[in-house]
Backbone bond lengths (Angstrom), bond angles and torsions (degrees), N, CA, C in turn:
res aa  C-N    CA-C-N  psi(-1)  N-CA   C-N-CA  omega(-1)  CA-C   N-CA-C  phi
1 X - - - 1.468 - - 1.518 109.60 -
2 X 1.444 113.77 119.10 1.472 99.01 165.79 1.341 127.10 -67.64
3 X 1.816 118.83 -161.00 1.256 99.82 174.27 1.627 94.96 -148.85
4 X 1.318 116.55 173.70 1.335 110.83 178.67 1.910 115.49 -58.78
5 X 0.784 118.75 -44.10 1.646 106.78 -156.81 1.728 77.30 -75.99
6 X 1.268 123.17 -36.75 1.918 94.37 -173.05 0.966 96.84 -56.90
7 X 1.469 136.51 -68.73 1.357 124.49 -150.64 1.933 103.55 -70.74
8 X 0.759 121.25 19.75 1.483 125.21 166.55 1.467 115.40 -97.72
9 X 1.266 100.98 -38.43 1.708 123.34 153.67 1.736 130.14 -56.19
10 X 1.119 104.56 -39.43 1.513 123.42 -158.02 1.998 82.04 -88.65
11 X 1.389 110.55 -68.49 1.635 106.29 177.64 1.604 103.78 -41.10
12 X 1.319 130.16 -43.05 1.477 114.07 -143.49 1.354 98.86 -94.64
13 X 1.187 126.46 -17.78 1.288 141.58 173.57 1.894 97.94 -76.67
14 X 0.953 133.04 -57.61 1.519 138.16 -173.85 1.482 91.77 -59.33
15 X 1.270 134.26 -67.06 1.552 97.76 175.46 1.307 124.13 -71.44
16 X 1.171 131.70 28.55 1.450 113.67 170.28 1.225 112.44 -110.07
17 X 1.560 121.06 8.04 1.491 128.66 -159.47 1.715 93.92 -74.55
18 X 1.096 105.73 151.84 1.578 146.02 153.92 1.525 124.75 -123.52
19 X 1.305 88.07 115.76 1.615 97.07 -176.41 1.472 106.50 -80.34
20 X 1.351 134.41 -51.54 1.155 119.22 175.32 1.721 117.76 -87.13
21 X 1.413 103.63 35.77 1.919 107.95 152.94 1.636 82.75 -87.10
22 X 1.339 114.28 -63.17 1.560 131.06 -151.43 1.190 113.55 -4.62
23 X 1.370 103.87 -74.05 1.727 126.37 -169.06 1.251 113.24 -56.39
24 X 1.775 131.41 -55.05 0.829 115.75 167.20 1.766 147.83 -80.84
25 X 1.278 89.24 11.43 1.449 114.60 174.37 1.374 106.61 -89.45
26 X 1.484 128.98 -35.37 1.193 139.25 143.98 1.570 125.18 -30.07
27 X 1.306 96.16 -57.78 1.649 92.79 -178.03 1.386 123.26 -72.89
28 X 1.809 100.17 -35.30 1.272 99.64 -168.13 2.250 110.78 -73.80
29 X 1.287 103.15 -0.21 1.358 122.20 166.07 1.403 114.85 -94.55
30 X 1.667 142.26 -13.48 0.908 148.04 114.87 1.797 64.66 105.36
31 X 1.581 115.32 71.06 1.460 109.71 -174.98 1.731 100.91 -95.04
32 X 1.618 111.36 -11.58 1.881 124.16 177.47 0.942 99.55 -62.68
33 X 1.333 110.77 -34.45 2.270 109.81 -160.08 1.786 106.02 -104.95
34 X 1.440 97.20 -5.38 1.786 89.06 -167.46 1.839 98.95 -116.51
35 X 1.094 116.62 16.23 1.528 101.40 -168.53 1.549 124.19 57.83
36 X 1.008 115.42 -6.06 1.810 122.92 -171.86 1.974 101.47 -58.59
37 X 1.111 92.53 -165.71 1.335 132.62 -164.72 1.253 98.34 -77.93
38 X 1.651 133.91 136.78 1.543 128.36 153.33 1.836 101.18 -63.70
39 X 1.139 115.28 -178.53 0.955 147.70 -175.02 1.731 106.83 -114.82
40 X 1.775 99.76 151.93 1.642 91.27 -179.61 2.140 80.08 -119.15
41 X 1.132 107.20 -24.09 1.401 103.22 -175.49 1.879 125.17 97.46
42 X 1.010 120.67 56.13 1.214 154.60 176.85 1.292 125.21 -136.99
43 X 1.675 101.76 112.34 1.447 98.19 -172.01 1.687 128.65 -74.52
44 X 1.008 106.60 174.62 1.773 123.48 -149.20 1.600 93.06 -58.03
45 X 1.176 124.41 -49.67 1.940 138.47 -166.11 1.878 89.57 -64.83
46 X 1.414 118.43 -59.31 1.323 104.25 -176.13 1.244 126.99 -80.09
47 X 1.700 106.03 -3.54 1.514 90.91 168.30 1.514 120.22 -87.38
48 X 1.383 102.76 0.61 1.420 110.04 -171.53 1.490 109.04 -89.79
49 X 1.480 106.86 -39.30 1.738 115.90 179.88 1.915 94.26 -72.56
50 X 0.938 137.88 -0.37 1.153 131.14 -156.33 1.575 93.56 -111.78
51 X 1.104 124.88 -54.75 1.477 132.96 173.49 1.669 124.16 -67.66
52 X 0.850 93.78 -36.84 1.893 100.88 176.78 1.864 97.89 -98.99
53 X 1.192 118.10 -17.65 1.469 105.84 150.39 1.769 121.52 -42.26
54 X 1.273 91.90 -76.41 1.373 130.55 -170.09 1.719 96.73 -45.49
55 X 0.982 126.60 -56.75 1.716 143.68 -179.62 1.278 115.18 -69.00
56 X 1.462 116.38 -15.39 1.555 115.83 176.67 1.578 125.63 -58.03
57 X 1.539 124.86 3.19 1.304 125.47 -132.69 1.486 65.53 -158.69
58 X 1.286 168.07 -131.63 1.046 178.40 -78.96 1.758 111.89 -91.43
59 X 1.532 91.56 131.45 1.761 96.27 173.42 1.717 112.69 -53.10
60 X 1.322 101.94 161.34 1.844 121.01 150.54 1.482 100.49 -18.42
61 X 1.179 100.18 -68.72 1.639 115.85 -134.96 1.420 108.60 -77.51
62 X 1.384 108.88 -15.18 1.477 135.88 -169.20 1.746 101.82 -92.52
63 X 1.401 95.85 -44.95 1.415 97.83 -178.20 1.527 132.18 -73.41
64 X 1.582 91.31 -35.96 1.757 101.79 163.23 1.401 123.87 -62.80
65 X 1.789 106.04 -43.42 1.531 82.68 157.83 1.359 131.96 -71.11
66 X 1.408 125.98 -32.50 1.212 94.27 -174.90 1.256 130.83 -64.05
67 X 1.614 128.64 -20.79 1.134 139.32 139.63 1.614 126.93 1.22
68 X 1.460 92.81 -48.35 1.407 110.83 -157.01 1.296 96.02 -85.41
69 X 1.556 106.39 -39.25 1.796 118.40 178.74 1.197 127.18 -57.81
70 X 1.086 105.10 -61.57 1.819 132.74 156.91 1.750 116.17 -20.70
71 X 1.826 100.97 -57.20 1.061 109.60 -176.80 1.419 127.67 -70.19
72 X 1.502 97.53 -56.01 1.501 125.91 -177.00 1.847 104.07 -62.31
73 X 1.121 111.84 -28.89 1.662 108.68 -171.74 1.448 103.07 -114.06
74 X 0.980 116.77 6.65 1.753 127.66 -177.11 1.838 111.23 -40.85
75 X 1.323 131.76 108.90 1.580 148.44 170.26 1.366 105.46 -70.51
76 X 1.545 125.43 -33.97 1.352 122.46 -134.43 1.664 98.43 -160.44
77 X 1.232 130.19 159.55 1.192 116.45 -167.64 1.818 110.53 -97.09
78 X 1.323 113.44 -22.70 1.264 125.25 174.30 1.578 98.85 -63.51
79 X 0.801 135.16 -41.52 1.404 136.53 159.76 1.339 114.69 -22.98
80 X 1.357 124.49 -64.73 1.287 146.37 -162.71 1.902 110.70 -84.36
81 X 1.609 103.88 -21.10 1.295 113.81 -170.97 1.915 88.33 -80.58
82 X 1.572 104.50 -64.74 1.668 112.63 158.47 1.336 102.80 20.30
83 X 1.937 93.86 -102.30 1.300 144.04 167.11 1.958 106.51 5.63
84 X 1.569 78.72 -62.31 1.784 101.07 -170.71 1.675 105.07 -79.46
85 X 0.896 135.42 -34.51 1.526 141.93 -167.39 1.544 96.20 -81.22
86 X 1.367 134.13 -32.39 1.386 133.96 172.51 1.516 111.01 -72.03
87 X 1.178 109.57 -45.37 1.469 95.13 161.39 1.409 131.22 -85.16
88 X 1.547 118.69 -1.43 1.574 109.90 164.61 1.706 108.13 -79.74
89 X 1.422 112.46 14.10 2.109 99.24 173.76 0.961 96.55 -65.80
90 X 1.691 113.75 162.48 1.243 124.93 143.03 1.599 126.01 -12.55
91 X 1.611 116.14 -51.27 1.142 126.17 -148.01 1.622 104.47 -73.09
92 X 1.494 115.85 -6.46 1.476 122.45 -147.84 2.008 106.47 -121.95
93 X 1.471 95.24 -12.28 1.324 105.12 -162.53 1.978 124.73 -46.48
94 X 1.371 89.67 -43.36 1.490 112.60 -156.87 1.336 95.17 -109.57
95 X 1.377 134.77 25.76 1.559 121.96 -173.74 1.361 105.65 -111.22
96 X 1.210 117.40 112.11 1.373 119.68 -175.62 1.722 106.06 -85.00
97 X 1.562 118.03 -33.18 1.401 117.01 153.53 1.849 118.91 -31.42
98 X 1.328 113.42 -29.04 1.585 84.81 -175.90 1.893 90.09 -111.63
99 X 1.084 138.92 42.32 1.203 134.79 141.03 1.612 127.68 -40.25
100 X 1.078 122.84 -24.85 1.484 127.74 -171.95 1.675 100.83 -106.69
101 X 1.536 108.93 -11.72 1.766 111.85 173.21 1.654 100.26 -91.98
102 X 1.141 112.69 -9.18 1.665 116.26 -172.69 1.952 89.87 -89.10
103 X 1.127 94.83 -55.69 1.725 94.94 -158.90 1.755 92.15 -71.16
104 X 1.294 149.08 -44.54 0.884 125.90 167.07 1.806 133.48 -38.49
105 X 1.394 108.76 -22.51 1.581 125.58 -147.29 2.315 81.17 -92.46
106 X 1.362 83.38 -42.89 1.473 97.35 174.36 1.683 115.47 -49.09
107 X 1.385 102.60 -71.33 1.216 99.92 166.44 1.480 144.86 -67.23
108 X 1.462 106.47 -19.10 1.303 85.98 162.94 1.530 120.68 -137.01
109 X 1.841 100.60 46.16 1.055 105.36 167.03 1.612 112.73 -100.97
110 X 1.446 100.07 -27.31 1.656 131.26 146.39 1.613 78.35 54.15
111 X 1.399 126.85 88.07 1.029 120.19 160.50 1.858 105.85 -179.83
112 X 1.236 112.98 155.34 1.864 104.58 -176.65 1.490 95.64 -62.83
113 X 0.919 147.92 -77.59 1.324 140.76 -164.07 1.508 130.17 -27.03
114 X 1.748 94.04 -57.22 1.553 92.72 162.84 1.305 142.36 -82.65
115 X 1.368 98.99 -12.18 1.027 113.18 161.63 1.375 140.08 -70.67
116 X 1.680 108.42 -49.90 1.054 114.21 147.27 1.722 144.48 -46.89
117 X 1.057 99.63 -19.36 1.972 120.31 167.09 1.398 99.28 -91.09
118 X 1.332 136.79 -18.57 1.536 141.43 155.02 1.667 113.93 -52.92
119 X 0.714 100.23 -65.32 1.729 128.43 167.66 1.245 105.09 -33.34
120 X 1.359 125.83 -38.75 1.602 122.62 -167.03 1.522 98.46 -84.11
121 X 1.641 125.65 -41.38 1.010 132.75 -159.72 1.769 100.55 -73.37
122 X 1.508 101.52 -63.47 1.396 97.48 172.27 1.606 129.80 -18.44
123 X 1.691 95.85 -55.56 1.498 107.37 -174.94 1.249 118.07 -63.98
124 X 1.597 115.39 -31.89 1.710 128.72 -172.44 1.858 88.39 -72.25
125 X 1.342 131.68 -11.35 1.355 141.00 179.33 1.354 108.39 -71.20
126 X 1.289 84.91 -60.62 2.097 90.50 -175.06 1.206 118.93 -71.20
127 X 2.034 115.75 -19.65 1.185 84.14 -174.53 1.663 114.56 -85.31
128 X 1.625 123.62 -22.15 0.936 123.96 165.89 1.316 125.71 -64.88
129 X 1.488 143.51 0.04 1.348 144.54 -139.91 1.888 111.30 -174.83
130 X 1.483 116.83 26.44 1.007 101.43 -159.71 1.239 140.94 -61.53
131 X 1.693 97.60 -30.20 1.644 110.16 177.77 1.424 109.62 -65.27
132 X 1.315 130.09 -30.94 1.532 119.04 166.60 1.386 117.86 -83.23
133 X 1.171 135.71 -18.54 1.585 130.81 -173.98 2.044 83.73 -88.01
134 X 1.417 139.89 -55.21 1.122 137.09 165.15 1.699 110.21 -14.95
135 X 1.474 121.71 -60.37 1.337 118.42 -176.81 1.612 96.37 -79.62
136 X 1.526 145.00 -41.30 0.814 136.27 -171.56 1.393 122.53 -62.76
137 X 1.503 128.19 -52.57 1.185 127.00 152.01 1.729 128.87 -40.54
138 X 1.374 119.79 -49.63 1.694 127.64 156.78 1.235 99.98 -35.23
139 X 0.986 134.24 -72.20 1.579 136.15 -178.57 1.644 120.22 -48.61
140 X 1.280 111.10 -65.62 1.534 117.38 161.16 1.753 99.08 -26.95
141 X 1.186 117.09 -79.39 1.094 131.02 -149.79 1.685 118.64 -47.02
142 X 0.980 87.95 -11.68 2.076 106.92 175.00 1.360 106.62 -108.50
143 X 1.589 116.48 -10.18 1.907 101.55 171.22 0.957 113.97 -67.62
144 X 1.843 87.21 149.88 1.443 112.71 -170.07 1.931 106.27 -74.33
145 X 1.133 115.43 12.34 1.276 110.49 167.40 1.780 117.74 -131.35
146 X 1.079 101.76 109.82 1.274 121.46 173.98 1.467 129.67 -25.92
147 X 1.155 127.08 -36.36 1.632 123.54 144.07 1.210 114.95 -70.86
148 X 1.081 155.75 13.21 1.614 155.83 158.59 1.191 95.36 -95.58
149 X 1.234 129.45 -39.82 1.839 127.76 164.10 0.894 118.58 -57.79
150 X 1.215 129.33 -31.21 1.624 133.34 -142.04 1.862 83.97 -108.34
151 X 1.260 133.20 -51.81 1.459 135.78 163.38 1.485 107.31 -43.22
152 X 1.100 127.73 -51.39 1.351 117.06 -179.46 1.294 118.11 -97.45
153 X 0.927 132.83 64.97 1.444 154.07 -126.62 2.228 96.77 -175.04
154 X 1.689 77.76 -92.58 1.276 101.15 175.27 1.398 132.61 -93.66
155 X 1.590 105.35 19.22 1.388 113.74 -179.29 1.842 112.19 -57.31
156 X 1.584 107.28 -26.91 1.548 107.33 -164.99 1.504 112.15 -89.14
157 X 1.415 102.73 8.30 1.899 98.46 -169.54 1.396 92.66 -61.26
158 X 1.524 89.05 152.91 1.729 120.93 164.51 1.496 112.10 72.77
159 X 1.543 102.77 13.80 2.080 108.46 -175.50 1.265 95.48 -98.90
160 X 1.650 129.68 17.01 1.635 113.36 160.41 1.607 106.08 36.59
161 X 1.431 89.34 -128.71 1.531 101.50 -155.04 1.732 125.66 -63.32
162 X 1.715 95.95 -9.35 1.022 126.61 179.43 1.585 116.20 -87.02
163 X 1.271 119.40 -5.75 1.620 108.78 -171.47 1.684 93.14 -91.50
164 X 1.425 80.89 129.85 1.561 123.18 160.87 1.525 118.91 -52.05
165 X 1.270 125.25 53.03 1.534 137.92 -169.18 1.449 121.90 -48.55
166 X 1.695 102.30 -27.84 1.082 113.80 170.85 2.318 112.85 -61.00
167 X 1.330 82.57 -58.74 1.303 107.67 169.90 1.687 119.99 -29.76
168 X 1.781 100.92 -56.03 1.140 133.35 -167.87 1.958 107.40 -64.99
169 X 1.400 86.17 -54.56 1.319 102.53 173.30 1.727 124.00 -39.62
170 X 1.653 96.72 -50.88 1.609 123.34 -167.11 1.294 88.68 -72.18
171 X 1.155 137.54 -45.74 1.869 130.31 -149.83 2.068 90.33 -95.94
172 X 0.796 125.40 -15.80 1.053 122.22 -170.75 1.936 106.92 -100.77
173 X 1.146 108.76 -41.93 1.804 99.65 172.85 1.532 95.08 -69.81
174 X 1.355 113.36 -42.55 1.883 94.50 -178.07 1.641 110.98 -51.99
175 X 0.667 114.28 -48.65 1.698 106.66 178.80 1.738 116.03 -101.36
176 X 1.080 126.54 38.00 1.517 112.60 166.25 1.174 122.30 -86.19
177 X 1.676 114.73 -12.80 1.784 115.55 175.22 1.630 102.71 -88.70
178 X 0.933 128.27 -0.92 1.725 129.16 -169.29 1.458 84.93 -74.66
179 X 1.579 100.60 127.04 1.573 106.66 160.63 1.128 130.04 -91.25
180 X 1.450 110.21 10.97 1.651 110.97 -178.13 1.538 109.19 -83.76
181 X 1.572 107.87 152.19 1.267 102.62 -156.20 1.373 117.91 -83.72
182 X 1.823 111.19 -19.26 1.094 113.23 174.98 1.650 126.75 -85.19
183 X 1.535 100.00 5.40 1.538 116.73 174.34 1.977 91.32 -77.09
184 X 1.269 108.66 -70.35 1.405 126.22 -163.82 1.778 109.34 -58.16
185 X 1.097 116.65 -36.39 1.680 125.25 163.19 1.886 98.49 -41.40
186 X 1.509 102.04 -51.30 1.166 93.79 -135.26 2.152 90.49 -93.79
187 X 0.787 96.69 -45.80 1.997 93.79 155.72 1.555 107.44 -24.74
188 X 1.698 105.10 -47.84 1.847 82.99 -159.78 1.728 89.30 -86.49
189 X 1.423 120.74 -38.55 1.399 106.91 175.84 1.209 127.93 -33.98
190 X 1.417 93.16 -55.36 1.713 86.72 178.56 1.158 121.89 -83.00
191 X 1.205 138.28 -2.84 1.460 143.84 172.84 1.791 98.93 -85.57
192 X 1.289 126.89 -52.41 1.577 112.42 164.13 1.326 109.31 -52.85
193 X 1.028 150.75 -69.20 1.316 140.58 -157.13 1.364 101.50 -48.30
194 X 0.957 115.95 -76.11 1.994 133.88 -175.06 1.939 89.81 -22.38
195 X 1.928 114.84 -56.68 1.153 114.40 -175.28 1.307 110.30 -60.12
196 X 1.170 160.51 -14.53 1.508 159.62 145.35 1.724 103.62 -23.21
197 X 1.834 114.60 -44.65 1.517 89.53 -166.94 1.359 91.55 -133.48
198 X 1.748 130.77 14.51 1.359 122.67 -171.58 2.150 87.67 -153.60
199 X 1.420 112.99 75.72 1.061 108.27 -156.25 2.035 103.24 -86.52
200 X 1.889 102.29 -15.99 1.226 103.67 -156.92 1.762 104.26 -93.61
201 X 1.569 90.86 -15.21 1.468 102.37 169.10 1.400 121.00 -61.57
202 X 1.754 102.01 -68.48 1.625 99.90 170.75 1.565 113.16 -69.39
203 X 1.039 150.28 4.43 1.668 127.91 143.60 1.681 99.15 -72.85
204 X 1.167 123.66 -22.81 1.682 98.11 -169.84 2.026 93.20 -89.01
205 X 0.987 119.76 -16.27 1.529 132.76 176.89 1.763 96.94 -55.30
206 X 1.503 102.40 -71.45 1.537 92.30 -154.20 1.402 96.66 -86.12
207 X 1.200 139.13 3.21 1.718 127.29 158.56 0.978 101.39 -48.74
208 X 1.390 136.00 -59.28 1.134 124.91 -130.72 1.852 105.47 -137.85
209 X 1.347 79.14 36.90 2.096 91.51 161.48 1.034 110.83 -153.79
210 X 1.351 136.99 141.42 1.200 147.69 -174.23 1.396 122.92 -67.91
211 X 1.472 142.84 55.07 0.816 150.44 -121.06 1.764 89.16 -112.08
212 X 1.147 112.48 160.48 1.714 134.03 159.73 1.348 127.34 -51.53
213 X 0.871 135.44 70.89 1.486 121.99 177.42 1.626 120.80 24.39
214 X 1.505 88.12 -71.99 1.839 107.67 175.48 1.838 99.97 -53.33
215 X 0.825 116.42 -65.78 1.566 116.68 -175.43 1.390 119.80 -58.65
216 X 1.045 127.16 -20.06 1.867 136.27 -167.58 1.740 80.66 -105.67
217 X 1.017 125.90 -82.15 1.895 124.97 177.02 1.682 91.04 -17.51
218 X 1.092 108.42 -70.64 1.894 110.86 -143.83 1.639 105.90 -67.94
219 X 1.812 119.13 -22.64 1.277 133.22 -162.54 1.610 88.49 -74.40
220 X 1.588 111.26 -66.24 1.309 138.48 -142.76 1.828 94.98 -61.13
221 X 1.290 130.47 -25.16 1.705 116.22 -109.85 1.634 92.23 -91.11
222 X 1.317 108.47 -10.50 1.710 105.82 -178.00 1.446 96.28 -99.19
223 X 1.176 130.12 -22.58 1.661 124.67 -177.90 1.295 144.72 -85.61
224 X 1.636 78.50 4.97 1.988 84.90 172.46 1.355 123.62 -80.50
């Protein structure tokens, strides 16, 4: 069932389409090779002012579903970005109740993008909640599906002074032999970021782990 604010969404998004964004917003998502979502062609900033527009006037409770609507009935991939921008408000930050709507969005948005806008939420998780997102991420970090890795990986970006290094450490030897590339991208990501406010740690980190080329390059690249 939809609900009103999606379909308040779904119109406001239908006029903003561009057909010739479309295609190449398409490719550069490589949506031929990934099964994903077409594109309606509206970029990422207006689909976001466009959706948390629309939601400004509407309860919590109103907003999570439509979330749910957005996602679950999604035509188009801006749809699904929507989806995600309703839960980055304020209103959504600290709810460890919709954790299992995050890891779903993961799985079957099964793609860097959504995943990566997953990633932000996670982190707004840990910083309010750490000792449980701590076991939750450990856990992530051994799924057998590779974007649930790739989230717990990079669940801690942007927690500065706050990342859990210990944490960081654990999710990162679990996956440093994975040869997939978006496992190993995301090792050095999150190991550079962490270097922004703990720089002597990650040089003593990647001395002394056997890291990927791709991942030791991507950790290192502000610290030389």
């Amino acid at each position: 069932m939809t609900t009103e604010l999606g379909d308040d969404i779904r119109r406001s998004l239908a006029g903003l389409a561009d057909p010739q964004l479309a295609g190449p917003m398409a490719a550069y998502m490589k949506v031929a090779e990934n099964g994903g979502l077409p594109f309606l062609g509206i970029r990422r900033p207006v689909v976001r002012q466009a959706a948390r527009g629309a939601a400004k006037e509407f309860p919590d409770d109103q907003r999570l579903a439509a979330a749910v609507d957005l996602w679950e009935h999604a035509e188009f991939r801006e749809q699904r970005y929507a989806a995600q921008d309703l839960l980055g408000m304020r209103w959504a930050a600290d709810r460890l109740d919709l954790l299992d709507l995050h890891r779903e969005m993961v799985l079957t948005g099964a793609w860097w993008d959504h995943v990566d806008e997953v990633a932000h939420r996670i982190a707004d998780l840990v910083r309010s909640h750490p000792e449980v997102m701590a076991d939750v991420l450990h856990t992530w970090s051994a799924d057998e599906n590779l974007w649930i890795r790739r989230v717990a990986i990079i669940g801690q970006l942007g927690l500065r002074e706050q990342v859990d290094l210990d944490l960081l450490a654990r999710v990162v030897e679990t996956n440093s032999a994975d040869p997939e590339f978006f496992i190993r991208k995301a090792i050095g990501w999150a190991l550079r970021d962490a270097g922004r406010t703990y720089p002597d740690w990650v040089r003593a980190f990647v001395a002394s782990h056997d890291l990927s080329p791709l991942s030791r390059r991507e950790a290192l690249k502000h610290l030389r």
